[in-house]
C-alpha positions as CSV (number, residue, x, y, z in Angstrom):
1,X,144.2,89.4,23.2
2,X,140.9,87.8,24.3
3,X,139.2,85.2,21.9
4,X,137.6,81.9,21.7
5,X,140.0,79.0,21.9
6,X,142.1,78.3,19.2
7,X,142.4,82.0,18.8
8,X,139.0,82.8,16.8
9,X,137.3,85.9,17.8
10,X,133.7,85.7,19.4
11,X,131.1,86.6,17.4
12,X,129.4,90.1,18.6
13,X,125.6,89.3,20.3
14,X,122.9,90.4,18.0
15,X,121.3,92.6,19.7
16,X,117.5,92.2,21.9
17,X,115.9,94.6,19.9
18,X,116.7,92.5,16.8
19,X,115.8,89.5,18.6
20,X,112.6,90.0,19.8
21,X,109.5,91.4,17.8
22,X,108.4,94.8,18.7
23,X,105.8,96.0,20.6
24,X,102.8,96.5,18.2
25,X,103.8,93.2,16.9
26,X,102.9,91.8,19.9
27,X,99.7,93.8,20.6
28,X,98.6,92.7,17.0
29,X,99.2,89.0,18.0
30,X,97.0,89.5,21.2
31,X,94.1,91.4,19.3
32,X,94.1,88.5,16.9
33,X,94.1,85.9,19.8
34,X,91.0,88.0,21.2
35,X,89.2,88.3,18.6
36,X,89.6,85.5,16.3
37,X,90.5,87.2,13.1
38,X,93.1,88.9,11.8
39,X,91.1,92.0,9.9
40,X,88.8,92.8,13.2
41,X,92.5,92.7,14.7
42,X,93.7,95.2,12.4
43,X,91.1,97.6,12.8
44,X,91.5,97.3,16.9
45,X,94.9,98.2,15.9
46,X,94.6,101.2,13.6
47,X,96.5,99.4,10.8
48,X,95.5,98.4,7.5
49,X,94.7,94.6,6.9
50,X,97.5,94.1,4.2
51,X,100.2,95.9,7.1
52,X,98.9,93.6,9.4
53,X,99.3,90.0,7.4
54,X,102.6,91.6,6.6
55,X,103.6,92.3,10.2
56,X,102.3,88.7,11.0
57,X,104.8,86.8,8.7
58,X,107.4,89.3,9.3
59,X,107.2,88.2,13.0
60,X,107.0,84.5,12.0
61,X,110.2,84.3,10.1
62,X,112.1,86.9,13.0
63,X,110.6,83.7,15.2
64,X,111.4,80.8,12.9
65,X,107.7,79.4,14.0
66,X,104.2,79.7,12.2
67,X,101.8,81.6,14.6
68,X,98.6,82.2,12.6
69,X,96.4,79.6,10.6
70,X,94.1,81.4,8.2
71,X,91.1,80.3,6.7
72,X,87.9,81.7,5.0
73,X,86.4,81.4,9.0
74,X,89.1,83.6,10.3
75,X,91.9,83.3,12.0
76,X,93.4,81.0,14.6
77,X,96.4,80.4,16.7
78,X,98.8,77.7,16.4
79,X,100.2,75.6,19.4
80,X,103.3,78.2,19.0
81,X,101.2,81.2,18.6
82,X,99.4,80.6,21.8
83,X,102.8,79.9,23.5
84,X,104.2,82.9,22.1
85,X,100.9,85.0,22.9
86,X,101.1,84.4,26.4
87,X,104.6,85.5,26.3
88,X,103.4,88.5,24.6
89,X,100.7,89.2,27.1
90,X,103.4,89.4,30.0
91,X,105.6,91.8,27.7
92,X,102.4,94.0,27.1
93,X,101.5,93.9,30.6
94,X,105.2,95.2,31.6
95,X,105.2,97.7,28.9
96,X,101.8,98.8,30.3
97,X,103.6,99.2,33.7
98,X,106.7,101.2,32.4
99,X,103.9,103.4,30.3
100,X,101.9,103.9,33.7
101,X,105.5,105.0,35.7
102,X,106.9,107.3,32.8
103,X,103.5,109.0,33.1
104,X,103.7,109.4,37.0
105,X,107.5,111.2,36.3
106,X,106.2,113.3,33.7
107,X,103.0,114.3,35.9
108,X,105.6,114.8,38.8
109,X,108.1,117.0,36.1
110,X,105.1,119.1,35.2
111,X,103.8,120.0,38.5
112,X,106.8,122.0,39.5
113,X,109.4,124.2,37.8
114,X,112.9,125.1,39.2
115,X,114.3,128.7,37.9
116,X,117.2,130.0,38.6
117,X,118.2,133.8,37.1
118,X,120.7,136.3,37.3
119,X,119.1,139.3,39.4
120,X,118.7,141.8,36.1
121,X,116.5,139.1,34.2
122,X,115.0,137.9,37.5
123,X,113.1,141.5,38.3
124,X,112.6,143.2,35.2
125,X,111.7,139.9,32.8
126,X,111.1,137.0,34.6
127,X,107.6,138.0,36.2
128,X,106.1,138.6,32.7
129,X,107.0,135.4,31.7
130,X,106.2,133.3,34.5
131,X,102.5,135.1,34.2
132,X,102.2,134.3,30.9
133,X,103.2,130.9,32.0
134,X,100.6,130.7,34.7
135,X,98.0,131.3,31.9
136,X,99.1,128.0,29.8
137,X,100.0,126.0,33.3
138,X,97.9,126.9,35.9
139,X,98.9,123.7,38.1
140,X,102.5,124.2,38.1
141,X,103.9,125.9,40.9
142,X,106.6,127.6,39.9
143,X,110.0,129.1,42.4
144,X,112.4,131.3,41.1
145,X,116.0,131.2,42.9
146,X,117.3,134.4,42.2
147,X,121.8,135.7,42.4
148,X,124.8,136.6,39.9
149,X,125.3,134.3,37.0
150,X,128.0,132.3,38.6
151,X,124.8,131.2,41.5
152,X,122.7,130.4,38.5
153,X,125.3,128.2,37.0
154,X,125.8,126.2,40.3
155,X,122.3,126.0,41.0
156,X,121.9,123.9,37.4
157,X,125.1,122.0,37.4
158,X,123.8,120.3,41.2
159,X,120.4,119.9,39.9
160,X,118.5,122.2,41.6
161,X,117.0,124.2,39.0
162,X,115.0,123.2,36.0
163,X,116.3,126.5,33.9
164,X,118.3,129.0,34.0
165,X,119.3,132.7,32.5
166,X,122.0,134.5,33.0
167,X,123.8,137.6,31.3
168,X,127.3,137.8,30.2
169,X,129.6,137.3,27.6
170,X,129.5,133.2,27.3
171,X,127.6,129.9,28.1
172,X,128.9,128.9,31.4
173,X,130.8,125.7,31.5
174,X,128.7,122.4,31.6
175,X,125.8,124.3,30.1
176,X,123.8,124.7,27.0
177,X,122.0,127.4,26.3
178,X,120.4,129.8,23.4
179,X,120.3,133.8,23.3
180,X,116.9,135.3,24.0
181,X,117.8,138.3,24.1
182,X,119.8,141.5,24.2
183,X,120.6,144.1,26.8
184,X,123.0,147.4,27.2
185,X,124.4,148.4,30.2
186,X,125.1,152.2,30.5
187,X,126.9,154.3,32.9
188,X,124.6,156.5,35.2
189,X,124.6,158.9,37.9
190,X,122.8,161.1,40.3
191,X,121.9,164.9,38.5
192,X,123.8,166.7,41.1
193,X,127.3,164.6,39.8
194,X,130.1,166.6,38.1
195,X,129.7,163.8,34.9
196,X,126.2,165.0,34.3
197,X,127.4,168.5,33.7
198,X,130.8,167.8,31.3
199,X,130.7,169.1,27.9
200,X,132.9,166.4,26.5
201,X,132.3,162.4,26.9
202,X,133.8,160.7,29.5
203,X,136.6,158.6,28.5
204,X,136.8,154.6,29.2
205,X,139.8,155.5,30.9
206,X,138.4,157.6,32.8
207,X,135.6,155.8,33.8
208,X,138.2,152.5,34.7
209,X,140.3,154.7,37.2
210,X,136.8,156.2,39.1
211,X,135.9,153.8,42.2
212,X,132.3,153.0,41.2
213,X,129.1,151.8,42.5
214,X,129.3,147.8,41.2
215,X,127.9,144.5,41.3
216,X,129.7,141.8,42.9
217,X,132.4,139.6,41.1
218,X,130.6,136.6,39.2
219,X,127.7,138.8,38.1
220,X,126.9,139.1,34.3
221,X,127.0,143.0,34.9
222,X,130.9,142.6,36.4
223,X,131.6,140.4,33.4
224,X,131.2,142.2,30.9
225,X,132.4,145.5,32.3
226,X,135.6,144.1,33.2
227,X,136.4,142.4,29.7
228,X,135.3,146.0,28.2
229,X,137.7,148.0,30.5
230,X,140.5,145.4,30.5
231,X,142.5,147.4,27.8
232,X,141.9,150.3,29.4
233,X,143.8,149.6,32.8
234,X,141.2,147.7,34.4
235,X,138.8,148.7,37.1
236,X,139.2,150.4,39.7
237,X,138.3,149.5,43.1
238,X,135.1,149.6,43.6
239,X,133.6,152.3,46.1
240,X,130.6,150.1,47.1
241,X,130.5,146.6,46.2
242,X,126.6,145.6,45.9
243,X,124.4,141.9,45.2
244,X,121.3,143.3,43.8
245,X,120.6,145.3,41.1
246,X,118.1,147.5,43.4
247,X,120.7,148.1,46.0
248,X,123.2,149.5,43.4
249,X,120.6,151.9,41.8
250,X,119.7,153.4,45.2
251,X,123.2,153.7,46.3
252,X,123.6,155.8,43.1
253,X,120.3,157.8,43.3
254,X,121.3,158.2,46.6
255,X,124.6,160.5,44.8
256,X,127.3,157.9,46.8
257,X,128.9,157.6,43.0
258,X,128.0,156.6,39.3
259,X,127.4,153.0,38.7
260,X,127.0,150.9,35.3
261,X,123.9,149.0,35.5
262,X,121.6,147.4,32.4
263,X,119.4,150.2,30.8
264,X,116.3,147.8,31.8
265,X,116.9,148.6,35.0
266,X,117.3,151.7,35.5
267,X,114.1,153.1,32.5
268,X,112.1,154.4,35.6
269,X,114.6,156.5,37.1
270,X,116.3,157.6,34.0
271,X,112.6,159.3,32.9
272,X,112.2,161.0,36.4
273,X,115.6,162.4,36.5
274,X,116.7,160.3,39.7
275,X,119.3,159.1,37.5
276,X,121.2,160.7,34.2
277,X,123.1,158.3,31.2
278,X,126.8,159.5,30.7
279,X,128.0,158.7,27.6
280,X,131.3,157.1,27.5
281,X,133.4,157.7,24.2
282,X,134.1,154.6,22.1
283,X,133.2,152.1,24.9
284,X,130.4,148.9,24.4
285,X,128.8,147.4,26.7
286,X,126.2,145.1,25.1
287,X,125.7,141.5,26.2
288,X,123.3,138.6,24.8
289,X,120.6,137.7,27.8
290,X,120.8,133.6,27.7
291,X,118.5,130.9,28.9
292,X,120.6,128.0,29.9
293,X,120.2,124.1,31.3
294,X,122.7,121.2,31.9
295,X,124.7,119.9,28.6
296,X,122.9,117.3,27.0
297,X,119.6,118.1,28.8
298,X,117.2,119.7,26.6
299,X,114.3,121.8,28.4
300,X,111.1,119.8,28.9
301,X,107.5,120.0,29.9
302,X,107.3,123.8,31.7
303,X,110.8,124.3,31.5
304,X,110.2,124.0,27.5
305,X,106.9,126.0,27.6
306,X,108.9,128.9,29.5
307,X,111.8,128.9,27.1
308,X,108.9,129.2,24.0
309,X,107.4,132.4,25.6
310,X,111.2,133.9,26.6
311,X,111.2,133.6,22.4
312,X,108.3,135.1,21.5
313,X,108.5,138.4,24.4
314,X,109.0,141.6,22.5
């Protein structure tokens, strides 16, 4: 057990901040050094005269010292307030300095933005946004890093994106993050496939045991299809195993196989026919569309703006 000797306990420090008068205490001090009286002082410092009198003694009692003489002529310092106003005046001057270097971050923060997105949200959402962005920020240069969901998490968790968004079933680990939207994935495949032409809807478990046209492990897409076909024997091996959303629609188009892909993806080619929905009997597949960032980190400066249009999209 540590102590004082004879066993008493030390006594906790009271605190800077309780020790020292704040800021705009100080600037008050310095305005009434300057200009020799205490209401010109409290105009300079947007503050009523009463709040600055009070602010005055409050700071000469925190102090233990008288600081201000006032007379009918004004107001002067005492031999402690000009001791403690030039104390003051380094203070503000250092304050000034911090001010000055937070604004140099923030500038440096707000010329750039980092995004990192799952390939679904990254070619059929992301460019509205980040135009829409460019209207309200025309001096931030934006790059957009773009792979499966697992990529996007890595990307945030080194610090090399600003914000992310991802598909799937949860918030990766070490992230925050807030649902912006919704999405569907459906089954599709090329007209000339024996699905298109069944009179009966095609079975989950039939669609599990059919080698299919996928995304790669660690996408949102892969997620949530295999938690959905889990029950239902699990997938099977895929026929073609793809990174991008583009190359798995072509290889469908193309009649290698059906594929499951999100039903923003695949609008254009479902309306010219390159492409037909099969409906699978009592099988889901909807998943929340997330924008995510590092625990603890809240989204600021274009990062923040971004997230505020992702809300406000249709």
């Amino acid at each position: 057990m540590t102590g004082t000797p004879g066993g008493r306990t030390p006594e906790p420090a009271v605190p800077l901040s309780h020790r020292v008068p704040d800021l705009g205490a100080l600037e008050l001090l310095l305005a009434v050094a300057r200009l020799g009286s205490l209401g010109r002082a409290a105009r300079a410092t947007g503050i009523t005269q009463p709040a600055a009198s009070s602010r005055i003694r409050s700071m000469e009692r925190q102090l233990g010292v008288a600081l201000v003489e006032r007379s009918p002529r004004g107001s002067r310092l005492t031999d402690a307030g000009a001791l403690v106003t030039d104390w003051a005046r380094r203070v503000v001057e250092a304050a000034e300095a911090f001010d000055a270097g937070a604004q140099a971050l923030r500038g440096r923060r707000d010329s750039r933005l980092r995004v990192a997105a799952s390939m679904t949200i990254a070619e059929y959402l992301l460019p509205g946004w980040l135009i829409a962005l460019r209207a309200q920020r025309p001096g931030t240069a934006v790059s957009l890093l773009a792979g499966n969901s697992s990529a996007v998490a890595e990307r945030l968790l080194a610090g090399e994106a600003d914000l992310g968004f991802v598909e799937g079933l949860e918030v990766p680990a070490g992230l925050d993050g807030t649902v912006i939207g919704h999405d569907r994935l459906i089954v599709v495949a090329a007209p000339s496939h024996p699905w298109t032409r069944r009179r009966t809807e095609l079975t989950a478990g039939e669609l599990a045991a059919t080698p299919l046209i996928l995304r790669e492990r660690g996408s949102g897409t892969r997620q949530v299809l295999d938690a959905a076909l889990a029950r239902h024997g699990g997938l099977a091996d895929p026929l073609l195993e793809l990174s991008s959303t583009t190359a798995v629609k072509a290889a469908a188009v193309s009649e290698a196989a059906p594929s499951v892909l999100s039903e923003l993806a695949v609008g254009e080619e479902l309306t010219a026919r390159r492409l037909v929905e099969i409906p699978v009997h009592g099988l889901r597949l909807g998943r929340d569309l997330r924008a995510v960032w590092p625990s603890g980190q809240r989204p600021a400066g274009p990062a923040r703006d971004l997230l505020g249009l992702t809300r406000r999209a249709p």
